[in-house]
N, C-alpha and C positions, 0 to 999 in steps of 0.2 A: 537534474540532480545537482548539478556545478554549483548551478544558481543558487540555489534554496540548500546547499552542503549535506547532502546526505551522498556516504560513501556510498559508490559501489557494490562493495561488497555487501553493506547493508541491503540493497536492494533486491542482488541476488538470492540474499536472504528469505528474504519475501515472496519472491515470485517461486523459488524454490519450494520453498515452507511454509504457505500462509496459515496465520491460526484462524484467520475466518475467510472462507469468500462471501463475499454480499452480491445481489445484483441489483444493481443501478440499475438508471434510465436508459434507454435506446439500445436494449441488449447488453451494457458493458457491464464487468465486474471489477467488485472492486478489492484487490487481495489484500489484506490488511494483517499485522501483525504488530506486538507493544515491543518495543526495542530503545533499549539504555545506550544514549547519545549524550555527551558533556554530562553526566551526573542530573542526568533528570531523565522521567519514562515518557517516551513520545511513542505515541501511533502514526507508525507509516504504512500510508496508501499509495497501492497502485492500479491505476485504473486501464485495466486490460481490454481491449479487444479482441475476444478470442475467435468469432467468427470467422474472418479472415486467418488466410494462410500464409505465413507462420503466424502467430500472434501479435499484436501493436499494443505498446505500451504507451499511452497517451499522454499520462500526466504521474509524476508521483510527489508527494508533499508529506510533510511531519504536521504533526499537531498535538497540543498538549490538551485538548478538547477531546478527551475520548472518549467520554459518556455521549455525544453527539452521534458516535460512527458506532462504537462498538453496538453487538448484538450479544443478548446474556439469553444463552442458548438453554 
């Protein structure tokens, strides 16, 4: 999260609230929601392992590519 600056709290956001879950490859999901960072809309993902106990949060990243990820339900 440090690395790549997306708050915290933004995070929580997400995992809290996703607007989509998707599922990935090798079981994981991916919880995704569109969130206003510096004056531009970015999708942030986070790719969950729910299988395991408690949950593992693997990776999460911004991108302003979100016709890529999103799914139009």
């Amino acid at each position: 999260m440090a690395r790549r600056q997306i708050p915290e709290d933004v995070v929580e956001k997400v995992l809290q609230a996703p607007e989509q879950i998707i599922e990935e490859r090798g079981g994981r999901k991916s919880y995704q929601s569109l969130v206003d960072m510096e004056g531009k809309t970015y999708l942030v993902r986070a790719i969950v392992e729910e299988w395991v106990e408690p949950a593992v949060v693997v990776t999460v990243y911004r991108t302003s590519n979100v016709g890529k990820y999103w799914r139009a339900e």
